[in-house]
N, C-alpha and C positions, 0 to 999 in steps of 0.2 A: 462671621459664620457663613453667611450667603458665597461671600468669595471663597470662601474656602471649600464648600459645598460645587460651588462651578467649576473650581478646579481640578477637583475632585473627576466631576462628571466630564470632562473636557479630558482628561488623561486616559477615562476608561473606554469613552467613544475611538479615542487615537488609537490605543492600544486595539479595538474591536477592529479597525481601520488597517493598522499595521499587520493585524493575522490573517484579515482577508483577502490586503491588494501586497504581500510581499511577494515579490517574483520567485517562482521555483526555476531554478537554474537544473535542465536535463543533464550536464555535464556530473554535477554535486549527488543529482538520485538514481538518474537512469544511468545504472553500474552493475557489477554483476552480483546475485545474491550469494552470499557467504557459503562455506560447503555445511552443507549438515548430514550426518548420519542417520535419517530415519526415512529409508526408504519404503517404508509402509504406512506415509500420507499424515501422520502423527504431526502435529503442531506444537511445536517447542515454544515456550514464553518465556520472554524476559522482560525487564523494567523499561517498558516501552517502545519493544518488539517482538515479532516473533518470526519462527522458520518453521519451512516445513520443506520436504522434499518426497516425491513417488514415482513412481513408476508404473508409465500406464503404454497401452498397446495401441498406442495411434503415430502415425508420423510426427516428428519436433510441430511442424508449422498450423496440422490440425486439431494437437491437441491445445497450443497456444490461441488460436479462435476461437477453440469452443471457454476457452476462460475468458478470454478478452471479451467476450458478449453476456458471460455474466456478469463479469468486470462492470463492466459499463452498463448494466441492467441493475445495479446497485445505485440506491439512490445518492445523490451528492457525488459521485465519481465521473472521473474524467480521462483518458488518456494525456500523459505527459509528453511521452514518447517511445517508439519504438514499433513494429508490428510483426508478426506470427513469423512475415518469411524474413525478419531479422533475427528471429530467436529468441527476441528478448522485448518484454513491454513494460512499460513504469507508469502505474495510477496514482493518481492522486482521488483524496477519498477524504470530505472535510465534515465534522461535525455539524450536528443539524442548528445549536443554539449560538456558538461564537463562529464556526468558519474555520476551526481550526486543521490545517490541514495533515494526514498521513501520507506515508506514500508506501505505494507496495510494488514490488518488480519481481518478475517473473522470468523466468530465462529456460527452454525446452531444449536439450540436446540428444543428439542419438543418443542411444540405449541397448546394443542388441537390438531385437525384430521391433523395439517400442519405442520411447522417450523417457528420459528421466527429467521430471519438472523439478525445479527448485526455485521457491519464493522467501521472498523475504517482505515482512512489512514492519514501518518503525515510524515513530512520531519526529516531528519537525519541534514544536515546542514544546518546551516543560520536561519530568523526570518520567513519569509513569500516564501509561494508556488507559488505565485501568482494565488491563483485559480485553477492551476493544479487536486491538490489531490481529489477535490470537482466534479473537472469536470471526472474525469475518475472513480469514484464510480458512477457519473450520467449516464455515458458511458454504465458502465458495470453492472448497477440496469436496463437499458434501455433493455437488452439485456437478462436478464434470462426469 
């Protein structure tokens, strides 16, 4: 029973190990976010993603800094890659108990006199976010 208990405990440590030191490859996340139709800032959810897209009246590159500093004013977030005068940025964003990581990217392009942002965020492992991804693009649309 003991050995089987260690093994136990020894699988779940690995696996706690494998969600936290697995390498995010920018090539697989940092891509462009899918097109969505709701350009009045509305957050679409799905089974462990969401969309959203708006339109706001700042230049591509400074309405992408004023997100990328909330971005990263979010605890547990990180830049993966990209920046403002790219047009497009990819966070990673890991849960507070396992480490598990999301990621979410952003891309700003003209618009007419403004920008139209489009984000996308979606989980790395498992089926469902629980609402998460949905709720921190709302956070962070709430916020620019």
């Amino acid at each position: 029973m003991g050995m089987l208990l260690g093994l136990l405990a020894l699988l779940v440590v690995g696996f706690g190990l494998y969600v936290r030191l697995a390498p995010s490859d920018p090539a697989r996340w940092h891509v462009a976010p899918p097109p969505v139709d709701q350009p009045d800032c509305g957050v679409a959810a799905g089974e462990g993603d969401a969309r959203a897209a708006c339109r706001l009246a700042l230049p591509p590159a400074e309405a992408l800094a004023k997100l990328d500093a909330i971005a990263t004013a979010t605890p547990r977030t990180t830049r993966l890659a990209g920046s403002p005068e790219e047009g497009r940025i990819t966070w990673i964003t890991r849960s507070a108990l396992w480490g598990f990581p999301d990621y979410t990217t952003a891309e700003a392009a003209p618009d007419g006199i403004g920008t139209r942002l489009t984000l996308h965020a979606r989980l790395r492992f498992g089926q469902s976010d629980m609402g998460v991804n949905a709720a921190r693009l709302q956070d962070w649309l709430s916020r620019l």
